[in-house]
N, C-alpha and C positions, 0 to 999 in steps of 0.2 A: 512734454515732447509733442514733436507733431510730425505729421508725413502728409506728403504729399506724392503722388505719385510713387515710386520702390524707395522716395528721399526720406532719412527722416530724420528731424534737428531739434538740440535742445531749445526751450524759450525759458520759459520762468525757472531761474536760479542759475544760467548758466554765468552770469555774472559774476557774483559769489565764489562760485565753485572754480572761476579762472583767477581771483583775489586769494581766494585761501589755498589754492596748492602750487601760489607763486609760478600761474603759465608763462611762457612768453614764447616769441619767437624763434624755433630751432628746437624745440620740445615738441615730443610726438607722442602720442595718445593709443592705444588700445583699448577699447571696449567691448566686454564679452558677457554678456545676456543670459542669467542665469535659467528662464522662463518661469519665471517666480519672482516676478517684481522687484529684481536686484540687478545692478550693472557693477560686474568686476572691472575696475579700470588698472589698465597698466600704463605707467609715464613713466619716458625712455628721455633722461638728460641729455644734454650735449655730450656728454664722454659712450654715451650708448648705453649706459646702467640703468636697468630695469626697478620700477618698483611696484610691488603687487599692493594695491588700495580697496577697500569696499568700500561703497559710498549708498547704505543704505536709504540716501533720502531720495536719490535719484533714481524712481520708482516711475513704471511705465504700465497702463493695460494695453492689451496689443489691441484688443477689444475695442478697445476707446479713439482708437486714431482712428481722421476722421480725413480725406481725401481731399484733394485741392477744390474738387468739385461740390463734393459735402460742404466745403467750409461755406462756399460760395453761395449754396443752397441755404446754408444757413444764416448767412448775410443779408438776403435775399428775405427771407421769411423775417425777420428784426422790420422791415423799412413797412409804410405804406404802399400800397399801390399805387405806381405810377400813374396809372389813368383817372385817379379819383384825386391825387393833389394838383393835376393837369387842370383838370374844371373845375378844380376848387379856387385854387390861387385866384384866379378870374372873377369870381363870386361876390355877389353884395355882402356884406358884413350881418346886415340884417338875417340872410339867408343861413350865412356860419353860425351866428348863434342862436339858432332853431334845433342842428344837428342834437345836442342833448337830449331834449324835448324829443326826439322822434320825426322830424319834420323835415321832409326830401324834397325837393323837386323833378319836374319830368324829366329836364332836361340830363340829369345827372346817372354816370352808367349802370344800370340795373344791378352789379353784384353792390354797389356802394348803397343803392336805395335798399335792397334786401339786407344789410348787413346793419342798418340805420333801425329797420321795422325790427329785426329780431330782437335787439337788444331791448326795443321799447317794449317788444312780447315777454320777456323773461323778467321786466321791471313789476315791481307791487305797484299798485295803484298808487297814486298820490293824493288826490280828488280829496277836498275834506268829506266827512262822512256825515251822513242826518243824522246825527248821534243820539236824538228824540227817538228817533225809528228804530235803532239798531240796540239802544241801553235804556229806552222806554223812561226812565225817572229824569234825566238830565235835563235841566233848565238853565240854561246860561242867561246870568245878570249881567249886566251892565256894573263896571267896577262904579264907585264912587269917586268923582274927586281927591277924598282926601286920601282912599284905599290906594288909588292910583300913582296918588304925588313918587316922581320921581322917575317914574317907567315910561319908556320910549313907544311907540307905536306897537310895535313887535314883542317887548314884555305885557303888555297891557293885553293885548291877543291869547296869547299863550296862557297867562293866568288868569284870566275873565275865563277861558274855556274848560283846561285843567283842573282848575280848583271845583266847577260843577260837576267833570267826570268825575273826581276823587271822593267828592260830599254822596256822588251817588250811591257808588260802590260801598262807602262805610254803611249809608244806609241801607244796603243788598246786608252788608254780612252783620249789620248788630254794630251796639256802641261801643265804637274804639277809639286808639287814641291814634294819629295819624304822625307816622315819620317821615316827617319830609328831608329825604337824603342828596347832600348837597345844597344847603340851601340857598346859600350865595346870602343879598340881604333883608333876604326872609320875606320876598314879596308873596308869595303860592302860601305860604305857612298863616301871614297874617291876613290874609284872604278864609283862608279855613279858619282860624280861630274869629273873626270879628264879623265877618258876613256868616259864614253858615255857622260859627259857632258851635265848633268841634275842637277837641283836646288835642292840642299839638305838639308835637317835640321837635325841632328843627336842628340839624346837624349839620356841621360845618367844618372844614380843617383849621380855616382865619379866623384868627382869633380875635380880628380887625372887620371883618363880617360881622361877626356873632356882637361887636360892639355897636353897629352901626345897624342891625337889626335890633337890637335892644331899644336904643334909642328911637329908631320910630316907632317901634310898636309903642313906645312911651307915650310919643306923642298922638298916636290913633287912641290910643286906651282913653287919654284925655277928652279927645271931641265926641268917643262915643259915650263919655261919662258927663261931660258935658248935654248933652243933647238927653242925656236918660232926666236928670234934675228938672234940663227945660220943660220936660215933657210931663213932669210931675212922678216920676217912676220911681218907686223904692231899688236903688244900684244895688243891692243884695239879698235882695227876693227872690230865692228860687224857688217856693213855691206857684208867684205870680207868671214863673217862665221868664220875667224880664233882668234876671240879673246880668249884669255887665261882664261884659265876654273874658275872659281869661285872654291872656298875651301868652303867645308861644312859649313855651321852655324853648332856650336855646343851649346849646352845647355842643362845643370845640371839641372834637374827634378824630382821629388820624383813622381810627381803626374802625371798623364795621363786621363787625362778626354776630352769630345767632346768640354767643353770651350776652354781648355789647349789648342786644336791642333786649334783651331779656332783664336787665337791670336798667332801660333805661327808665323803666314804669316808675324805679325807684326813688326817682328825681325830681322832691318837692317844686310848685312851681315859685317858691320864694326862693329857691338857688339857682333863679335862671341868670346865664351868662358864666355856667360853670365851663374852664378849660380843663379837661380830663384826658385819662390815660385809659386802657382797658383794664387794668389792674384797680382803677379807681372805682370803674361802673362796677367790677365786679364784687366789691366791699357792702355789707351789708344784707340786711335780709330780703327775697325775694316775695314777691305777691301776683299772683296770674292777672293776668291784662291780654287785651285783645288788640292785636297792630295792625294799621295798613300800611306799607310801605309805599310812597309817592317820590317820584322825581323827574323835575323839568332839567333833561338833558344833564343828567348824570354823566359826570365824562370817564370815559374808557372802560376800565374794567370796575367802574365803580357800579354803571349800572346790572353788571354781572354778577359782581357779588349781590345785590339787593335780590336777584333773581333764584340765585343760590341760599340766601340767607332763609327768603320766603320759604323754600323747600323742607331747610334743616329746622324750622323753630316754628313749633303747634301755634304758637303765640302769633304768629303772621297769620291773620285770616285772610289778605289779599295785598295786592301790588299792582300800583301803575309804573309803569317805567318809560322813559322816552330817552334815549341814548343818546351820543351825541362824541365828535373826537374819535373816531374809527381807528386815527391813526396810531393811537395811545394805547391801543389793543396788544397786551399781551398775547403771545401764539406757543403753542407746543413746539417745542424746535426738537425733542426728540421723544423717544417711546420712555424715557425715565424721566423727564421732566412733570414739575408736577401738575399733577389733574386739575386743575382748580385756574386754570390760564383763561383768560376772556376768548381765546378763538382757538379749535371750536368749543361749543359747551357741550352740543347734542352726542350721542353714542352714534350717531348713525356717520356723521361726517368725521368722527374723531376713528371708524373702523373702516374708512376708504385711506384714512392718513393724510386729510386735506388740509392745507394752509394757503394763506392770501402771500403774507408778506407786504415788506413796508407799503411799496408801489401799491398795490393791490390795496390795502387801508387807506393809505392817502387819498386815494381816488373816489373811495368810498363815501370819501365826504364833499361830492362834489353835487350839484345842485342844477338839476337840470331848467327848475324854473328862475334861479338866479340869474342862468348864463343867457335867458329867451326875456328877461327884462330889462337887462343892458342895454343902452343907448348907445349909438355910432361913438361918442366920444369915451364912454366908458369900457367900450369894448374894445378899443384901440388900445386904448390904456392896457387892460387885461394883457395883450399879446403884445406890449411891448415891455412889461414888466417881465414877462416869459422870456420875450429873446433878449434882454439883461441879466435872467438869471443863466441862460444860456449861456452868453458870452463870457460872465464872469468864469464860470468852470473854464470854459477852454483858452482866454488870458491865463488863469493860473497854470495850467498846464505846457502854454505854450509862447512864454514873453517876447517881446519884441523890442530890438533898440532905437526905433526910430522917432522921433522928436514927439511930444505929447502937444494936442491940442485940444482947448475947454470943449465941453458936451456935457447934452443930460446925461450919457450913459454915462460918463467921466463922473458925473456930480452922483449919479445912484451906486456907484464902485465906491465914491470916496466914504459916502454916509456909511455903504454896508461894512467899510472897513472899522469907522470911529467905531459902530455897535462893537462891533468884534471885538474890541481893544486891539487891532493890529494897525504897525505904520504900513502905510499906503508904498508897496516895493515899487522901487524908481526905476527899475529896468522893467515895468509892463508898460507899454503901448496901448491903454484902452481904446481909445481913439481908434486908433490903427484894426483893434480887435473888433471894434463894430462893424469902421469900415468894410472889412473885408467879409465880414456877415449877413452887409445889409440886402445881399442879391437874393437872399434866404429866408428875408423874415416875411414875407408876401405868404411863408406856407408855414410860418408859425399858427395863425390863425385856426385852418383849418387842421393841423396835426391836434391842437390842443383843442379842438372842437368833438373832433373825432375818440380823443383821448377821452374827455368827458363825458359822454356820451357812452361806458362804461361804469361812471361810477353809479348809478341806480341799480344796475343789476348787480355789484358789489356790495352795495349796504342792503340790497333783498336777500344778498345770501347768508349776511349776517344777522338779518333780524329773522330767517327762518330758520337759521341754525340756532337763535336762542325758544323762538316758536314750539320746534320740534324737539329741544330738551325739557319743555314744559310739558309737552305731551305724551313724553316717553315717561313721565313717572304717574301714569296710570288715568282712572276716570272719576280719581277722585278730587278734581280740579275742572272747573270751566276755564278756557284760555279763550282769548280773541287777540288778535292784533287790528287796529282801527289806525288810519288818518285822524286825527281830530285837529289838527289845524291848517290854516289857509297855506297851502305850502307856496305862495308868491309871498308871504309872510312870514312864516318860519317853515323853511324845507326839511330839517329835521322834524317830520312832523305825525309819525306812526310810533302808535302806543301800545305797548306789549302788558296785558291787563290777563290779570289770573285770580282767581277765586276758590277757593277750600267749599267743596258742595257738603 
């Protein structure tokens, strides 16, 4: 219900409610308020016969009605500022995609430049970090060629740097054996197994992964067993120190629990390329081992459980974690839902009762040095794929009959339909629906500028709501969170590192 002024009218359900007690015209209504969230209704037929109805569902706070003015206030408070999408619209493109970044101009009006700075103030640092100076043993190599084969620019980064943080740490806490969680196809795994030549297990849901990491580590194990012959090296001398590296244990896993990593010590490296269940790891007898948990971009709540796992099981002496997918974030939705949800983790934000919500994760994942490396033609693109997906919501909402004519946005409606499996409905007007949008998209730019330029201080609050669950379970843990990579290279790029002292 709503009021406006002394007025006040059903909206949502009065529909319904005129279908199911067959209204029409020359039927009259009574409604009488019980002051208890009940409305007695009386409906008076055409012959003048009364009938007494409860309609429990049509439930009102009086509390909650909100004044024509209110509503408008509240309308109000939903849009941008006028005067800031005024000198935006107008704006070099180069200029919009700095907003993320933190990056104003003079000319632009002082609550918009303050409102640019503060969010840059509230953001973590991004900056990679002298990881020499900050964790003293790190030495990042230079991958190999053949360690390499396969990895893009940006993979090659990430695990050239990763896998010397993780070699480090193992070396901080004593010889373990290193779980790389997630591992996709086993590039960070057989990096630690062949270069630093540390004992790995590598976990995977694909079982099509865990085949295609088999297989190359096949073919490394070869050149490096090759090369040992060349060089005249007994391949099975471990007393010499030179024996030939061991290849990952791989193994297909849905499940990640503190049993799970506790049998996975159990897992000869002659049955690697095992697809298991938890029931399966759990068969057999147990023998103490010493874990690190690792993972490049763990997604969702995957890298929460690792964080959680590290806590429950003595057997974790440490964990690097690098997160990634914000949006895939499990949230508490109420006070009985269970503990154990990716946001929040810490006690401190779960006793203010805080949530993001979808919006709020999605944005999470937005990338301020992404949007400040975009070129004019790629950043066009950006904010015309926005006012497409724009448009598409409001064609479906609001079709038109008027004759259709070709366009890209026509051609990006029809692709997004074939994904869908849905036929293309003949009475939408895309054409027509851009048209009449296009006087609008001049301020898509900078709304989705401005919008982004949120998401840094969204993923800060997630990685110090995981930060601060690490801290709250006492001082018998060293914690850091680090940068450790080139974030114009991988913007997911802060590492949440804990240690059992």
């Amino acid at each position: 219900m709503k009021k406006r002024g002394e007025t006040v009218f059903l909206t949502v359900g009065w529909e319904n409610f005129v279908k199911d007690n067959e209204l029409e015209d020359g039927k009259m209504m009574e409604f009488i308020y019980d002051c208890d969230r009940t409305f007695y209704v009386v409906i008076f037929g055409h012959g003048g016969v009364s009938e007494l109805r409860v309609f429990p569902q049509a439930v009102v706070d009086v509390g909650d009605y909100a004044t024509g003015e209110e509503e408008e206030e509240e309308e109000k408070n939903k849009t941008v500022d006028e005067d800031w999408m005024s000198c935006l619209r107008n704006e070099k493109l180069e200029n919009i995609l700095l907003i993320p970044s933190g990056t104003v101009q003079d000319h632009w009006p002082a609550s918009l430049k303050d409102f640019v700075h503060t969010l840059r103030s509230l953001s973590f640092p991004r900056e990679q970090a002298d990881l020499q100076t900050i964790l003293g043993d790190v030495n990042v190599t230079p991958l190999s060629t053949v360690l390499s084969q396969g990895m893009n620019l940006k993979k090659k980064h990430e695990v050239e740097v990763l896998s010397s943080v993780v070699s480090s740490v193992v070396n901080s806490v004593g010889e373990s054996t290193v779980v790389d969680v997630g591992s996709g196809q086993g590039y960070l795994a057989q990096v630690l197994s062949f270069q630093y030549k540390h004992s790995v297990v590598a976990i995977d849901s694909s079982s099509h992964h865990g085949n295609v990491s088999d297989a190359r580590a096949a073919r490394i194990g070869k050149h490096f067993a090759s090369q040992m012959r060349k060089s005249g090296l007994n391949l099975f001398s471990v007393s010499s120190g030179n024996k030939c590296p061991d290849a990952p244990t791989t193994i297909t896993c849905r499940v990640l629990s503190t049993e799970m990593l506790k049998s996975l010590t159990n897992v000869p490296p002659e049955d690697n390329g095992l697809d298991l269940d938890a029931g399966a790891l759990n068969e057999g007898p147990k023998r103490s081992c010493s874990l690190v948990l690792a993972g490049l971009h763990a997604c969702g709540d995957l890298s929460v459980t690792m964080l959680r796992t590290f806590m429950e099981c003595e057997e974790v002496k440490a964990v690097v974690s690098i997160g990634c997918c914000y949006n895939l974030l499990s949230e508490k939705a109420s006070e009985d839902s269970c503990y154990k949800c990716g946001f929040p983790m810490s006690a401190g934000l779960k006793s203010l009762g805080f949530s993001l919500g979808k919006n709020a994760r999605d944005l999470a994942c937005q990338s301020a040095e992404r949007w400040s490396s975009l070129g004019e033609d790629a950043g066009l693109q950006n904010f015309e794929l926005h006012s497409f997906h724009t448009d598409v919501n409001k064609s479906m909402r609001h079709p038109s009959s008027n004759p259709n004519s070709y366009s890209s946005f026509e051609k990006f409606c029809l692709s997004a339909f074939s994904r869908l499996n849905l036929e293309h409905p003949q009475d939408l007007d895309l054409t027509a629906t851009w048209n009449e949008a296009d006087a609008f998209t001049e301020l898509i730019g900078p709304y989705w500028s401005i919008r982004a330029a949120l998401g840094p201080v969204l993923e800060t609050l997630i990685l110090l709501d995981r930060l601060m669950f690490l801290q709250e379970q006492g001082d018998s843990l060293e914690v850091s969170m680090l940068p450790i990579f080139d974030p114009t290279i991988s913007p997911r790029n802060v590492a949440v590192i804990a240690k059992r002292l």
